[in-house]
C-alpha positions as a printed NumPy array, in Angstrom:
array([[-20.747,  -4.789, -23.169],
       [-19.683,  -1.861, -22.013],
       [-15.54 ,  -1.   , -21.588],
       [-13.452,   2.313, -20.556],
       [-10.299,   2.281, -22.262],
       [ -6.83 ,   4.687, -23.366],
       [ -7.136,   5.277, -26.845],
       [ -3.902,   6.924, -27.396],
       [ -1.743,   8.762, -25.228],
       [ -0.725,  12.256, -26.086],
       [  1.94 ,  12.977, -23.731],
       [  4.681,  10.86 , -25.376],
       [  6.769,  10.652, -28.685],
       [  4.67 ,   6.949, -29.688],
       [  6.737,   4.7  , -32.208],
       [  6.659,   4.057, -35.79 ],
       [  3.943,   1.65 , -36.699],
       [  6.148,  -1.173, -37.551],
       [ 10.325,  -1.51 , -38.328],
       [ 13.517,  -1.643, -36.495],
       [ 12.864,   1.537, -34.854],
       [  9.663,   0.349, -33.229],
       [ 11.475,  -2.253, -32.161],
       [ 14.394,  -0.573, -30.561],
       [ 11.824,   1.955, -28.671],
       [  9.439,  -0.764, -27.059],
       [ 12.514,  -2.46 , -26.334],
       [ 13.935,   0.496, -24.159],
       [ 10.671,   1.483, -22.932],
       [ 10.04 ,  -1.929, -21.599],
       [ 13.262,  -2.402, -19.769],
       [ 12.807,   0.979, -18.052],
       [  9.384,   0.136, -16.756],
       [ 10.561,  -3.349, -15.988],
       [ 13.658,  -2.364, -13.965],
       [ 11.209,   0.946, -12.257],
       [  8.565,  -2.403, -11.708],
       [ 11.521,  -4.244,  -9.729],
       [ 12.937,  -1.29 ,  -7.804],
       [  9.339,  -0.378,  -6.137],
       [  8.853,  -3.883,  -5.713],
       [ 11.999,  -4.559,  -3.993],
       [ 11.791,  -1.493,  -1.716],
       [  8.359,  -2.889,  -0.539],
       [  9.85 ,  -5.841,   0.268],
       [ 12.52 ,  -4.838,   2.109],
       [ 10.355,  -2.487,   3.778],
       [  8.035,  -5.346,   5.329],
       [ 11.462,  -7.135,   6.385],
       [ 14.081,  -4.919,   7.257],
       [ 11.616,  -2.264,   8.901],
       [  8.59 ,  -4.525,   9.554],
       [ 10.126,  -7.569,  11.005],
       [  8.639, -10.337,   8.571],
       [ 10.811, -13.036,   8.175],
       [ 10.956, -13.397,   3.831],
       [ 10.923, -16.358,   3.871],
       [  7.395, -16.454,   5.186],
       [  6.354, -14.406,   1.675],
       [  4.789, -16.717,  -1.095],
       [  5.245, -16.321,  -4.15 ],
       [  3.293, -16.703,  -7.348],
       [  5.972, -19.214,  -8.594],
       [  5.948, -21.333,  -5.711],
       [  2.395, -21.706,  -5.022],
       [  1.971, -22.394,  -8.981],
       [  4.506, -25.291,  -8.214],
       [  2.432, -26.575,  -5.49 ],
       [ -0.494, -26.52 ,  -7.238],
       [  1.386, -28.665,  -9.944],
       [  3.212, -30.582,  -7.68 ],
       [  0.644, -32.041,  -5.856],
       [ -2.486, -31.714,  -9.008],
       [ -4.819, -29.612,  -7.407],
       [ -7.107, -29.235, -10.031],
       [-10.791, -27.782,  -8.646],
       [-10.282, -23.855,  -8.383],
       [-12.397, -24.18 ,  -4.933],
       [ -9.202, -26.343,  -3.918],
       [ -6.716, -24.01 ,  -5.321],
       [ -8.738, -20.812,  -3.915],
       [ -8.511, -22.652,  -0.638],
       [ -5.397, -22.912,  -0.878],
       [ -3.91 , -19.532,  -2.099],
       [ -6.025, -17.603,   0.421],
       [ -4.909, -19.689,   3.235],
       [ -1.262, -19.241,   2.349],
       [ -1.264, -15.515,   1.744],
       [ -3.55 , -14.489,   4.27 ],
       [ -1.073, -15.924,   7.035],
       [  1.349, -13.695,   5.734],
       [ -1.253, -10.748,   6.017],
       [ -1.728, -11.171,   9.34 ],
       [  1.834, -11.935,  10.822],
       [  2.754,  -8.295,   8.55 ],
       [  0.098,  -6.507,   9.937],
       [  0.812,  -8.013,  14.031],
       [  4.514,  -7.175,  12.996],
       [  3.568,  -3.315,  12.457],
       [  1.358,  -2.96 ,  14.917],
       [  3.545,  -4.253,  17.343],
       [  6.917,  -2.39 ,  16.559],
       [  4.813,   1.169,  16.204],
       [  2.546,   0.694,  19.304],
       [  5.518,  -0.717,  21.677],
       [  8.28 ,   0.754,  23.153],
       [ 12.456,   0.447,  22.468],
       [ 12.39 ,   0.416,  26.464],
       [ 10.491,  -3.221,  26.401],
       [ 12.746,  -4.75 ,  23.939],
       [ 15.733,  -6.815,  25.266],
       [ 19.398,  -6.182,  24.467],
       [ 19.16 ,  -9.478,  22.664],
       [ 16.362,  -8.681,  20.768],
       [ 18.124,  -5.893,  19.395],
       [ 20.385,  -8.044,  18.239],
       [ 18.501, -11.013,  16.84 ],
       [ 16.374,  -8.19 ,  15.162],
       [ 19.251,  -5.954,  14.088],
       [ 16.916,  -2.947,  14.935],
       [ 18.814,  -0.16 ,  12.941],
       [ 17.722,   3.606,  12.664],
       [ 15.038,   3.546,  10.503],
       [ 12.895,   1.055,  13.398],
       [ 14.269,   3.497,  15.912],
       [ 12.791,   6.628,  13.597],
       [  9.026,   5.081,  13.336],
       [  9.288,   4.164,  17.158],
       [  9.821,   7.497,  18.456],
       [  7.339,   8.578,  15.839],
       [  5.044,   6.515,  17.637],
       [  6.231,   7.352,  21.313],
       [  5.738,  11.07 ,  19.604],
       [  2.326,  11.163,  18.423],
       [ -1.068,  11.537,  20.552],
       [ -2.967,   8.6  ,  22.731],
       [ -5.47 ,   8.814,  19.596],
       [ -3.3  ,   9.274,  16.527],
       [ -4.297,   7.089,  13.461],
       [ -0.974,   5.703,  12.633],
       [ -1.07 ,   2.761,  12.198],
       [ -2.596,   3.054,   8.599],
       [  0.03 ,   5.106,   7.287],
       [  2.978,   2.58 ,   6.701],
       [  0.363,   0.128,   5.32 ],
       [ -1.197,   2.503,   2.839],
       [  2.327,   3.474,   1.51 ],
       [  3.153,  -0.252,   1.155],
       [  0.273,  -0.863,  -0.848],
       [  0.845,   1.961,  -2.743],
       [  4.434,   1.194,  -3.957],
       [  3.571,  -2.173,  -4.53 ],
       [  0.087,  -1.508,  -7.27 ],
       [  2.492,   1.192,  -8.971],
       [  4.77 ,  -1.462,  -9.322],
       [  2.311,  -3.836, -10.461],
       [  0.933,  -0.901, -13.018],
       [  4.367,  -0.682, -14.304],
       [  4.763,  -4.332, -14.689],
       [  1.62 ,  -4.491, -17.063],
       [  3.274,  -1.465, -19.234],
       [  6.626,  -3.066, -19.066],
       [  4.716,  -6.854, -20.815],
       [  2.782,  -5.024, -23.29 ],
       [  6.124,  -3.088, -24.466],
       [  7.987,  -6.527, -24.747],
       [  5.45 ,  -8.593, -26.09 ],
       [  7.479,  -8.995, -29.133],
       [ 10.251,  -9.011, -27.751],
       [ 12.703, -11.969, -26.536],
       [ 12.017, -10.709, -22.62 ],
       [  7.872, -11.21 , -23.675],
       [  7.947, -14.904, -21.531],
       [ 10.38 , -12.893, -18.326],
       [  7.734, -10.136, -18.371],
       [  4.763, -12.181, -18.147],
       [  5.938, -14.204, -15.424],
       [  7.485, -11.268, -13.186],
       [  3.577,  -9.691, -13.955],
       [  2.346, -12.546, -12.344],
       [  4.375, -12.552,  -9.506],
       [  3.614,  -9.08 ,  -8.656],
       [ -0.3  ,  -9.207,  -8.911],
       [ -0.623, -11.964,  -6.664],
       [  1.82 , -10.494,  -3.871],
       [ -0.715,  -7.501,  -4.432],
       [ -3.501,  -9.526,  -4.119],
       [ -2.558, -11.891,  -1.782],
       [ -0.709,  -9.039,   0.603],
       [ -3.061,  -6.316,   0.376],
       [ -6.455,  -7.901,  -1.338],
       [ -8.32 ,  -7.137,  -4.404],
       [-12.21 ,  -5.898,  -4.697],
       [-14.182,  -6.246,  -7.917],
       [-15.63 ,  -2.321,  -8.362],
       [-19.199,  -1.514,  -8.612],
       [-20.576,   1.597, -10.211],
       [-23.651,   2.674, -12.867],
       [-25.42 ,  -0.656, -11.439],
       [-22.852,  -3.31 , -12.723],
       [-19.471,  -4.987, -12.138],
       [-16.47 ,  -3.997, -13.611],
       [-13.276,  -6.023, -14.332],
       [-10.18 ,  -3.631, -13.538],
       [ -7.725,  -6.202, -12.795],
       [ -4.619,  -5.122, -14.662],
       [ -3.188,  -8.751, -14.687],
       [ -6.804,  -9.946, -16.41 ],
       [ -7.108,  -7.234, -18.828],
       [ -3.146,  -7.451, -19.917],
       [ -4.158, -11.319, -20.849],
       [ -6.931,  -9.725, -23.435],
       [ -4.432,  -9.216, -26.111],
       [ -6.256,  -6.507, -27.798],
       [ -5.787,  -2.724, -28.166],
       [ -7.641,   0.251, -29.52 ],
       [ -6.439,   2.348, -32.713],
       [ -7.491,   5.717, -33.27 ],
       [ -8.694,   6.964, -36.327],
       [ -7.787,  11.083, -35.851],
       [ -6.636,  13.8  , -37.568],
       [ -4.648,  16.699, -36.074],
       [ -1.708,  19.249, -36.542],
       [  1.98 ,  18.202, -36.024],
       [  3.347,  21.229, -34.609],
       [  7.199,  21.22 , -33.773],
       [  8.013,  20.568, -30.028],
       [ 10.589,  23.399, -30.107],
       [  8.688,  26.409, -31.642],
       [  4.554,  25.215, -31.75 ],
       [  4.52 ,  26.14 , -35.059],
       [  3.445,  23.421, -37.955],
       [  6.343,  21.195, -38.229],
       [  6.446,  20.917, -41.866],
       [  6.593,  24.989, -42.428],
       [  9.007,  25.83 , -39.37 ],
       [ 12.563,  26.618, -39.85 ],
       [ 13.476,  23.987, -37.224],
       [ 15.064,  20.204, -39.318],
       [ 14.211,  16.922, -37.397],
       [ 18.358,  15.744, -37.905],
       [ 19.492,  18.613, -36.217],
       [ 20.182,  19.491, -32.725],
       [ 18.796,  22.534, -31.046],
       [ 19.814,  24.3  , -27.894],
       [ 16.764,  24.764, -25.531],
       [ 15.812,  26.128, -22.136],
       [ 13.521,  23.833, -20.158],
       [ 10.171,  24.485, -18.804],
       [  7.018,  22.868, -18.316],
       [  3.947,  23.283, -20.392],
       [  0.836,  23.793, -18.424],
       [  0.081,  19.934, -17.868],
       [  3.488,  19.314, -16.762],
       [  5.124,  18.101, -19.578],
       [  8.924,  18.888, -20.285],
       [  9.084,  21.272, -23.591],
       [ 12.853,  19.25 , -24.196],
       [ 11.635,  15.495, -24.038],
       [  7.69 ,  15.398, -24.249],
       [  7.701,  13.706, -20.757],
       [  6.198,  14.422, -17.558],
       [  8.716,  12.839, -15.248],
       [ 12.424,  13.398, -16.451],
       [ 15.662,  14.079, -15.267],
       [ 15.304,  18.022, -16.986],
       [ 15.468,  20.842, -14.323],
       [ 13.476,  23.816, -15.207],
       [ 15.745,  26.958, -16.282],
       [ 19.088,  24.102, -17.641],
       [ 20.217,  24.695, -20.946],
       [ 20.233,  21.353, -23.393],
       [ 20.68 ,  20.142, -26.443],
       [ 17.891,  18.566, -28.339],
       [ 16.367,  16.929, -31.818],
       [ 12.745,  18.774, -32.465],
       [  9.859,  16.079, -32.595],
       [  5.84 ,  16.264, -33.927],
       [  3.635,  17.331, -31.595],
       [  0.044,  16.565, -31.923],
       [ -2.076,  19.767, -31.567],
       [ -5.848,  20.413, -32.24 ],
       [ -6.725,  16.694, -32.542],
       [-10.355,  14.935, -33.617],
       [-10.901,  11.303, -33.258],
       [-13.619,  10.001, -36.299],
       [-13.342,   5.852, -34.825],
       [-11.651,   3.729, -32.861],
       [-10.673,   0.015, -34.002],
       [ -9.911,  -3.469, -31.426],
       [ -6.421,  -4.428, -33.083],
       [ -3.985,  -7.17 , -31.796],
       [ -1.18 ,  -4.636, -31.691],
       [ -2.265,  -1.107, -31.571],
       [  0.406,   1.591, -32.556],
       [  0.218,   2.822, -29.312],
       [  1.244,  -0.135, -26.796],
       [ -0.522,   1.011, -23.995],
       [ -3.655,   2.141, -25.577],
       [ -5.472,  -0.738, -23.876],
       [ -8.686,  -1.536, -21.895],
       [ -8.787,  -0.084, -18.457],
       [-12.181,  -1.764, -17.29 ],
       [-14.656,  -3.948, -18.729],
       [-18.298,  -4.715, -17.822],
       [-18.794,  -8.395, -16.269],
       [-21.575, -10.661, -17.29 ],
       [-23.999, -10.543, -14.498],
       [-24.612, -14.039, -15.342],
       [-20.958, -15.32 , -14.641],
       [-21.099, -13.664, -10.759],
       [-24.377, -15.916, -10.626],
       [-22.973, -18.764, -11.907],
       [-19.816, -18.029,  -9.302],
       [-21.54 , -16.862,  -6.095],
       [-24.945, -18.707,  -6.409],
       [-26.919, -15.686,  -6.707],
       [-27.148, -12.26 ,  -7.906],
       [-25.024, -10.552,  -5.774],
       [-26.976,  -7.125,  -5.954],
       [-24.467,  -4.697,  -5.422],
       [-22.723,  -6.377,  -2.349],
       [-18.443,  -6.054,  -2.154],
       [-17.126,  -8.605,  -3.916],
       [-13.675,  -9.706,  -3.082],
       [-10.916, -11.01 ,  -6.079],
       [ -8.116, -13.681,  -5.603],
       [ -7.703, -14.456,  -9.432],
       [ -4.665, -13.039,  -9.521],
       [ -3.071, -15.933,  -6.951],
       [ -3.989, -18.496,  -9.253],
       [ -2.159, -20.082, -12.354],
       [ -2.006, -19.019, -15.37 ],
       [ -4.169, -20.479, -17.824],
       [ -3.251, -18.291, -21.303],
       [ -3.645, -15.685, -23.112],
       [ -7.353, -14.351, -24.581],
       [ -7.562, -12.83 , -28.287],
       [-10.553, -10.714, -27.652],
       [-12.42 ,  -8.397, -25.611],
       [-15.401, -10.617, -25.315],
       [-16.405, -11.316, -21.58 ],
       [-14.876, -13.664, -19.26 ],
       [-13.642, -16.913, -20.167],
       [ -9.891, -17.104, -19.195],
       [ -6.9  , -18.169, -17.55 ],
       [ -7.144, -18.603, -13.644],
       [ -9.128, -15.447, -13.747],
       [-11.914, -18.163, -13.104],
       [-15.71 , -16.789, -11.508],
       [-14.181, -18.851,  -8.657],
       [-11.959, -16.369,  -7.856],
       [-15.015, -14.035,  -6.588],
       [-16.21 , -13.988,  -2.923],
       [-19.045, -12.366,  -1.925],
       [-19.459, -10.125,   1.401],
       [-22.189,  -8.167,   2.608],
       [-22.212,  -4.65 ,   2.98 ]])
């Protein structure tokens, strides 16, 4: 089986193996990908009602249609399938009739009453005079889709880093859940397609592969240079207890020389104060291990190879390159898998593939 996965990132300060520190750091990383998770998510949302007209209550939600499913024991995933599409897709549509028609029409055709049932405030009457703006033939009606989509798989990406940072943690059960909730309003919103590349399948569902609770741990050696100075951190004059003042700038990929990090609230050119940290400089890799909690909580599988046999067992037949559509993420959850071995999990059932011709 073949896999493409992050071994270990570079571009961060990674915590201690094990202890209270580790602890306190996943703990703060989590939140701040959990509450980064919720803010794209809710700006999407209120995007699609405020600007887009879409009543929220017509919105599913992973926790509703979980209850139905419960509620009235649907058990066959070609029932539940039904289902889920059939409930999301109607919210598709009335989303994308809902932006079509407030970009393509005109304020002059819209009733004083509408106005006021609608509450039309300026940020409908900006995109409308966009519209009234642009050519007979502009493409715009893309555009506020694409950036919906867009906010909402970041989100999702942060929800999977904000789970594996609180797995051990006593917000692991509100992290899995909220994870859930946000892959299936991407995948029931804007759909999901099951890649295709070097002649196979590949799973890249971040909801699936965060249920594979497995890692990777790097076996390397390297220099630990000093963040302040570059020089070897054990030999520079620089002490890890003490505070330093520093000028910011960027290195050449982008990361901020004060914090390690690529996005922060440092301004190039500000003066601050700052502890020195190990950089890793010069680095080999000699072998990488599966582990259940690598030292790194986000060095985790990014794609995995699917048994060809499990889409033929799903669709009927080999389905020889064709798009294959994905609506695993609507469906319950059925646990957690210990391993990186192919397909046997959760929801994620080969039921959850459709087939569609090229």
């Amino acid at each position: 089986m073949r896999f493409s996965a992050c071994i270990i990132r570079t571009d961060v300060i990674l915590p201690p193996a094990a202890g209270p520190v580790r602890y306190a750091m996943m703990y703060q990383d989590g939140v701040k990908a959990l509450k980064e998770s919720m803010r794209l998510y809710g700006r999407c949302c209120r995007s699609m009602t405020q600007t887009w007209g879409l009543d929220f209550s017509q919105i599913p939600s992973w926790e509703t249609t979980t209850a139905f499913i419960e509620r009235h024991g649907i058990r066959s995933m070609e029932a539940q399938r039904d289902f889920l599409v059939d409930a999301w897709t109607r919210t598709k549509k009335e989303l994308r009739r809902e932006i079509s028609r407030r970009i393509y029409s005109s304020p002059l055709h819209i009733t004083l009453p509408a106005l006021r049932v609608e509450k039309i405030g300026n940020r409908q009457y900006a995109v409308m005079a966009k519209a009234l703006r642009a050519e007979p033939n502009a493409q715009i009606y893309d555009y506020p889709w694409q950036d919906l989509e867009s906010s909402a798989r970041i989100a999702l990406a942060r929800a999977i880093d904000a789970f594996n940072f609180l797995e051990d943690t006593d917000l692991s059960a509100v992290a899995h859940e909220y994870a859930h909730k946000i892959a299936a309003f991407v995948s029931g919103i804007f759909g999901c397609r099951i890649e295709y590349s070097e002649g196979v399948y590949w799973d890249t569902c971040p909801l699936s592969l965060m249920h594979r609770r497995v890692g990777l741990s790097a076996g390397f050696t390297a220099t630990r240079c000093c963040s302040l100075c570059g020089e070897d951190i054990d030999s520079c004059e620089h002490f890890l207890d003490t505070l330093y003042e520093v000028q910011v700038h960027r290195g050449p990929e982008g990361a901020c020389n004060a914090c390690g990090l690529h996005r922060c609230s440092h301004n190039d050119g500000e003066i601050v104060m700052v502890y020195p940290n190990a950089v890793i400089a010069d680095g080999q890799i000699h072998e990488v291990s599966v582990v259940k909690r690598p030292r790194d909580p986000l060095a985790r599988f990014e794609k995995l190879e699917i048994d060809p046999r499990l889409l033929v067992r799903s669709l009927g037949q080999s389905p020889n390159g064709r798009n294959l559509r994905c609506s695993r993420c609507l469906h319950p959850c059925g646990g957690f898998q210990a391993s990186s071995a192919p397909y046997t999990s959760y929801g994620h059932s080969p039921l959850g593939f459709t087939g569609r011709a090229k």
